[in-house]
N, C-alpha and C positions, 0 to 999 in steps of 0.2 A: 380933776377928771382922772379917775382909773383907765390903766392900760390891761388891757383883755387881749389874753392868748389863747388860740384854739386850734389841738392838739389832735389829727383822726389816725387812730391806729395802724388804719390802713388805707386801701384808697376801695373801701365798697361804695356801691353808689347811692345805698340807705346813708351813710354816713354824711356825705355830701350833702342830701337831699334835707337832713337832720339839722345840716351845720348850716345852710343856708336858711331854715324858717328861722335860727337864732343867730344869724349873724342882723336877719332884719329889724330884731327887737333891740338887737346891740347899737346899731346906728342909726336907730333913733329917737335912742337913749340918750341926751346930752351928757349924760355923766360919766359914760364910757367913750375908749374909745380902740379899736382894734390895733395890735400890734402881732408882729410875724417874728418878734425875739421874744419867746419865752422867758430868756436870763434877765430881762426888763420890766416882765409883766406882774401888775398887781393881784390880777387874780388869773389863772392858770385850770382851761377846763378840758378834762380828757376823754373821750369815745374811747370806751376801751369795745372789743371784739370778743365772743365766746367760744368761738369756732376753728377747730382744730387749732393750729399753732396760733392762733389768734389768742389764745387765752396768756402762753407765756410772754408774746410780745409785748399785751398790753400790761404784765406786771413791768415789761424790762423797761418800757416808757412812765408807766409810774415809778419807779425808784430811781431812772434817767431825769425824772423833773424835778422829782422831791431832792437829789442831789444837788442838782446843776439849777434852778430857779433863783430868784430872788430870797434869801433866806427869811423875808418877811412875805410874801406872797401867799395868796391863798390859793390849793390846791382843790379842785372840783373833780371827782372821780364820776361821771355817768356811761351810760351804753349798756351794750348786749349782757353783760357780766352781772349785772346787778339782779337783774330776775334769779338766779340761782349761787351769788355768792355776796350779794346785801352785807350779811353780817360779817364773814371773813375782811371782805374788804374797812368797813368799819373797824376795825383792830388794828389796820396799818396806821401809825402816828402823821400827824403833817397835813390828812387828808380831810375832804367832806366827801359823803355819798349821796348825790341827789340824782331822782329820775329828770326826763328829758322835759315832764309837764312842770318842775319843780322847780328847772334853769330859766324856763323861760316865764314862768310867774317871777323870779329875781330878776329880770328886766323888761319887762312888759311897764309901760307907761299908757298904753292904747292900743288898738289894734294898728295894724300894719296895713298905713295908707294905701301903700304903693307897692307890689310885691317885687322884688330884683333879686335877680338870679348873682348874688354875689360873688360866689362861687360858681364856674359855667360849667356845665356836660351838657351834651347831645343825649339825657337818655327822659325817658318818663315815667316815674313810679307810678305804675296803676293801682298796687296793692300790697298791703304789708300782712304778714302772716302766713301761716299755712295750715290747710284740713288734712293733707295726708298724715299718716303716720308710719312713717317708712323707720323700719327699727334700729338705725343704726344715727340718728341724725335728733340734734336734740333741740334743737330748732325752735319745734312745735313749743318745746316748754318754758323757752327763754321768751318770746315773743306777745304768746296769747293767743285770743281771738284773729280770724281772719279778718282784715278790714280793707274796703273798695273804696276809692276815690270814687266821686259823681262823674260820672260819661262827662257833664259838662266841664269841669274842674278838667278833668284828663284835654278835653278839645283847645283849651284854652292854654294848655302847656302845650300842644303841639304847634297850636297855631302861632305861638311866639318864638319856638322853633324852626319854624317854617320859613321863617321870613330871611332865614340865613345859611341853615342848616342844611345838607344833600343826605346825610344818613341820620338816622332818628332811631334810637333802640327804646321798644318798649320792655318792661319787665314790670314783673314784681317784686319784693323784696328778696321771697324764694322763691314763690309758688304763683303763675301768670296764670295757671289754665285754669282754675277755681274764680278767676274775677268775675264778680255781680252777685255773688251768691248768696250775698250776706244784706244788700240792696234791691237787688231785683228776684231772690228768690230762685233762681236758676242759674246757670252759667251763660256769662253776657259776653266775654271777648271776643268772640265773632261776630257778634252784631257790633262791638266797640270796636272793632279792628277794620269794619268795612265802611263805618263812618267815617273814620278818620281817612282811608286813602279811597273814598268818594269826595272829601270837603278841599284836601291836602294829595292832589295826585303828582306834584310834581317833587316827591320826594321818595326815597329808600326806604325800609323799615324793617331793621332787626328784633328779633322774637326772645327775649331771653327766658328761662330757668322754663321751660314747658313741659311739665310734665305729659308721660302719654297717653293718660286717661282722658286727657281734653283735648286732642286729634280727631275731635267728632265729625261727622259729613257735613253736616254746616263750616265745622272752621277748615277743614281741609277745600272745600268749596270755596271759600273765601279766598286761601291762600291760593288755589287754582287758577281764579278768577281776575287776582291782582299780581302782578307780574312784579310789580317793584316792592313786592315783599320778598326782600333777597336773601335770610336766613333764619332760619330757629334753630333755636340752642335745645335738643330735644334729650335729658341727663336718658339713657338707657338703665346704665349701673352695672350691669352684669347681660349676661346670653342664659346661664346654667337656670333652668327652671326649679330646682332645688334651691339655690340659692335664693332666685328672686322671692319664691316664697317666704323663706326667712326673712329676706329684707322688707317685705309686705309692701311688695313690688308687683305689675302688672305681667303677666306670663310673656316670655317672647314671643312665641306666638301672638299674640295680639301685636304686639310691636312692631315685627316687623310686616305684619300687613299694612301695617300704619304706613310706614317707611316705603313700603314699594308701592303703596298706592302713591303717598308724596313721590316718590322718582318718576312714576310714568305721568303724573299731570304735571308735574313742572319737573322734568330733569334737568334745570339751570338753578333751581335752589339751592343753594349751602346748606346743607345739616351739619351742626355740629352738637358732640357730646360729651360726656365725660361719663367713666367707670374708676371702680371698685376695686380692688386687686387687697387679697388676701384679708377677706369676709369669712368666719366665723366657721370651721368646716372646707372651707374652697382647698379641692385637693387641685393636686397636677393635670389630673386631667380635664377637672371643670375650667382650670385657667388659661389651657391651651383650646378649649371651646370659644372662650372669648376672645383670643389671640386670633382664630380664625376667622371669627366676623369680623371684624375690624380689619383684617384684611380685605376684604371684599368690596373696600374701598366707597362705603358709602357717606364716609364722613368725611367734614374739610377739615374740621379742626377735632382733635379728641385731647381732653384734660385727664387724668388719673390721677387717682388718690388711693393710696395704701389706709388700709379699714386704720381707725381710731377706735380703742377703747374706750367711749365714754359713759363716765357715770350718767344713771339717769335713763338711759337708753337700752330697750329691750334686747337689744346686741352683745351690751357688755355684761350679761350675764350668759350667754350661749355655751356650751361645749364648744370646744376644739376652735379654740382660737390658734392663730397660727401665728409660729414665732416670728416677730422682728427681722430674722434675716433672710425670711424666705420673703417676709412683702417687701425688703426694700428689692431681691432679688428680681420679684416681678412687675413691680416699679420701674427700675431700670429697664427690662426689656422692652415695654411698653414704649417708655421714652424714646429707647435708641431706635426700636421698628419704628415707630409712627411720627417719629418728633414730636411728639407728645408734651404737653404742659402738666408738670406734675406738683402734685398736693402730697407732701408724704406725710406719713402721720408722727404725732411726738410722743415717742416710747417711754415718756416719764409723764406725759401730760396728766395717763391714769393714777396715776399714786400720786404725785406732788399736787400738793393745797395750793391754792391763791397765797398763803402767808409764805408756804417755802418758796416759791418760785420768786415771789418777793425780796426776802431777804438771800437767797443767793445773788440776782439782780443788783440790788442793793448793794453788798460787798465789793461785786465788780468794779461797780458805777462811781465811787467813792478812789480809786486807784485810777482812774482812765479821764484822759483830759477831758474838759467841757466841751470840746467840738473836737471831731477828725475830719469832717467833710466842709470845706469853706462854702459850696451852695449847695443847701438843702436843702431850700422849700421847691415845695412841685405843687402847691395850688396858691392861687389870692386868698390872700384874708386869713390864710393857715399858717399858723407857727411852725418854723422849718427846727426835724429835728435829726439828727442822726444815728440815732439807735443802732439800728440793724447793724450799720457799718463799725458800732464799737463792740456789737456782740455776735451775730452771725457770717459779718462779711469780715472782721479784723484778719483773721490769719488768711485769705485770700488775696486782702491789702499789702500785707507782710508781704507774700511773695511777690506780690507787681513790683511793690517799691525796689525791693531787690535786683528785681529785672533790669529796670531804670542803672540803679549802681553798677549793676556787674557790667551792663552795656554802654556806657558812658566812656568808650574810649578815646575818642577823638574830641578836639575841646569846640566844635560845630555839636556831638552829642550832648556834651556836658551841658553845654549852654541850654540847646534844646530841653533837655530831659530837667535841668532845673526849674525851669522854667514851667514847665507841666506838673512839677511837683509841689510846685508855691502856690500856685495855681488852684490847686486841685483841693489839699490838704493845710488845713489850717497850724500855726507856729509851733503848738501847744503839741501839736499830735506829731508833728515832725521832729520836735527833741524826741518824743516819745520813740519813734522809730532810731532815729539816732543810738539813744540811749542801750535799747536793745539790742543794736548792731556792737557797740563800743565794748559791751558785757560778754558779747560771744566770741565762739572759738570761729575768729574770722582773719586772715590773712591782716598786718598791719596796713596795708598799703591800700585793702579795703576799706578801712575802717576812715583814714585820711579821704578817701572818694568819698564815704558818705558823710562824712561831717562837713565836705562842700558842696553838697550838694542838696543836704537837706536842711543845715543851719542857715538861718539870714545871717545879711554879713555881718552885723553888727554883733554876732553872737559867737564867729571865729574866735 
């Protein structure tokens, strides 16, 4: 029996919803059987992501496994990445590149008697794809065609929700407010949205990725109508009408009719959204335009993202891009005013290939122990791995661990703070910090605190 590791880049909830139709065919495949240690698994399959910083992570997770795996293991590279970098990825040694219908013709034995949510969320994929064409977002081209689950298919995932669930997010993959279009020929989510909290009234239900061209008086109706629809995620982007044109975005005006018609028939909804900060052209004053509505307090939660140059995307060919220090500039403001959840963009993602992000990756990966973090899994069924924390969180670690040493005065700390250190950080990664302490310009007496506190004793 093969041991099968499955690896999601990040935690979207296509990824999920992905990993769960193939963890069905996996278990009930006699011949596999699922494991959550990659360093043990015989075959090794990875969801990589194409979007924004998602593209470097998912190389720094590929040369984190092709290191640190089985060195007989077979490596499966699929997901978002493949629709626009297939052959780059094909060049990295160690790997295979198949699509998503390809993994699971390699374990399909019959169709799947019994469907099980292997993997749990609270959310409902109505719809994968998207029709807009919004220019800075490349989405459209990675994906394809839009495609709608059947009303009944969608009822039937809520209704097994239902039986447990208080909040219920529907979404689509991007794009929610185009659902039916491709099935019924028109836009159906308000006819699908008022069935569901007619059938299922005794639950929540959150609205994700909604574009505002599908705010139409039917679904604003709906939402009027049903009280326990308690938030949509409505992306704005921007306020500047100039801009939104560029972005081949719906004018503000239109929006915020939208918007103030939603606040007077229900002003207990949630709206929430997310914007743009330094798009193509965006001077000081268009971004203190947007600074001011967002003041105005219409939103519960606001996300922002500093514009991304990407290939592919009618943006990243625009005039008057705007430098790096002015969007992390206005990045941060947004955060600090709003408390804002931010998306910044990666200022090499435009120039470095799939192969370099790789082999920088690679080099790292190759010098840094095989685990820093001792629990790393955060779903069932998903190989737990620690990436980020050997590449984007390491020097953040560095300073905690410090913290620990330099405060460890009393031997009620020491004991405490060793204890959260063993804990926390695995042997391998704790010489590691050791080691770097022993090598620097560090007080002796420091250096004696951290070799007991971070070596097991067997290692004094």
């Amino acid at each position: 029996m093969k041991k099968i590791a499955i690896i999601m880049c990040n935690d979207m909830h296509m990824d999920i919803e992905r990993s769960n139709v193939l963890l069905n065919y996996i278990v009930q495949n006699s011949n596999y059987e699922i494991v959550c240690d990659y360093t043990i698994a015989d075959i090794v399959i990875i969801q990589t992501c194409a979007f924004g910083n998602g593209k470097r992570y998912s190389m720094q997770v590929i040369a984190d496994v092709r290191v640190n795996a089985n060195p007989n293991a077979k490596i499966i590279v699929t997901g978002c990445l493949l629709p626009i970098s297939r052959e780059e990825l094909k060049v990295i040694p160690g790997i295979e590149v198949k699509s998503f219908d390809e993994l699971i013709l390699m374990f399909k034995k019959a169709d799947i008697h019994l469907y099980q949510e292997i993997v749990p969320q609270n959310k409902v994929i109505i719809s994968e794809g998207c029709l807009k064409r919004c220019s800075y977002c490349v989405y459209p081209l990675i994906v394809g065609k839009y495609t709608s689950k059947p009303m009944e298919d969608i009822l039937s995932e809520v209704a097994r929700l239902y039986e447990t669930e208080t909040n219920i997010y529907l979404t689509g993959a991007q794009e929610t407010s185009d659902y039916g279009r491709d099935l019924y020929g028109e836009p159906s989510f308000a006819k699908l949205l008022q069935k569901i909290c007619t059938q299922f009234p005794n639950c929540n239900y959150i609205i994700g990725w909604f574009h505002p061209a599908g705010l139409t008086e039917e679904m604003i109706s709906v939402i009027a109508q049903n009280k326990n629809i308690i938030e949509i995620m409505l992306h704005i982007q921007h306020v500047d009408e100039t801009i939104l044109k560029n972005m081949n975005r719906p004018t503000m005006k239109f929006t915020d009719e939208k918007i103030q018609k939603l606040r007077k028939l229900r002003p207990d909804l949630a709206i929430s959204t997310e914007v743009i900060v330094g798009f193509p052209g965006e001077t000081q004053l268009e971004f203190q335009k947007l600074v001011k509505y967002l003041n105005r307090g219409y939103f519960t939660d606001i996300g922002v993202a500093s514009y991304e140059q990407v290939l592919g995307t009618d943006a990243s060919v625009m005039e008057k891009q705007v430098p790096e220090g002015i969007k992390k500039e206005r990045l941060k403001f947004i955060q600090t005013k709003f408390n804002a959840c931010i998306y910044p963009s990666n200022k090499d993602n435009f120039m470095m290939s799939v192969i370099e992000e790789y082999m920088k990756a690679y080099d790292l990966f190759c010098h840094l122990p095989k685990y820093i973090l001792n629990n790393r899994q955060k779903y069932n069924c998903i190989a737990g791995i620690d990436t980020k924390a050997k590449t984007e969180e390491l020097e953040e670690i560095l300073k905690e661990v410090f913290e620990y040493i330099i405060n460890s005065r009393s031997e009620f700390d020491f004991q405490k703070n060793k204890k959260i250190l063993t804990e926390k950080y695995t042997t391998e990664a704790r010489m590691l910090f050791y080691s770097m302490i022993e090598r620097g310009n560090f007080k002796e007496g420091i250096k004696q605190r951290a070799k007991k506190l971070l070596l097991d004793d067997n290692q004094d």
